[in-house]
C-alpha positions in Angstrom: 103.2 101.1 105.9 100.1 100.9 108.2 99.4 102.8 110.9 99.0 99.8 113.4 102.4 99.4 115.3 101.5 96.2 116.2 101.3 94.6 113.2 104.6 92.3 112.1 106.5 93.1 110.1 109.3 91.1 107.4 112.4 91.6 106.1 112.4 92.7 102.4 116.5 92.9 100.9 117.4 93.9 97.5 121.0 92.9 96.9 120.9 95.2 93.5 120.4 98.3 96.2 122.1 97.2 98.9 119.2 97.4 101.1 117.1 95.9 104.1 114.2 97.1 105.3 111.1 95.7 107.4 107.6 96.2 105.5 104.3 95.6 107.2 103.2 92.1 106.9 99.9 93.3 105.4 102.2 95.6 102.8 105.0 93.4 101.9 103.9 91.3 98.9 102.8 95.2 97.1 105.8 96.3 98.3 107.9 94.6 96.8 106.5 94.6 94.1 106.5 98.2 93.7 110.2 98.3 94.3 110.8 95.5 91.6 108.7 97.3 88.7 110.2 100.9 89.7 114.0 100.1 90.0 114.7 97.2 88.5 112.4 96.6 85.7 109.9 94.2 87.1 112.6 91.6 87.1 112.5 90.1 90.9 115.4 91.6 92.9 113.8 92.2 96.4 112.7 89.2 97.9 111.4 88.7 101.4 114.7 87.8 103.3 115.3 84.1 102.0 116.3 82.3 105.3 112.7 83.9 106.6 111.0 82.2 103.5 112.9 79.1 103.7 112.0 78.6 107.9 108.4 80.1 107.0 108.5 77.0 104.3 109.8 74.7 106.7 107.0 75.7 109.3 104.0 75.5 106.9 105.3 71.9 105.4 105.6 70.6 108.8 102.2 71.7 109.8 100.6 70.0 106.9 102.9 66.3 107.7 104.9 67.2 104.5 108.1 66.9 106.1 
């Protein structure tokens, strides 16, 4: 994490673990990352929480007159 309290942060859940926790924006690609490869073999189990991709998809589609 960074020090900056001010920076977002995102949801990261692994159902395999049964956890939630909220990385750094700046952090949470690496960070996830590093969970995958470390617990679960690289295979992609943590995700970024997928109704915060889907509405960040939603956002960035509409911005661009996809949608």
């Amino acid at each position: 994490m960074t020090d900056d309290d001010s920076e977002p942060t995102v949801p990261v859940i692994c159902s395999a673990c049964g956890t939630e926790s909220a990385v750094a924006l700046s952090e949470v690609g690496d960070a996830v990352e590093r969970h995958n490869e470390r617990l679960h073999d690289g295979e992609a189990v943590a995700e970024v929480d997928p109704a915060l991709r889907e509405q960040l998809s939603d956002l960035v589609a509409e911005d661009l007159d996809l949608l």
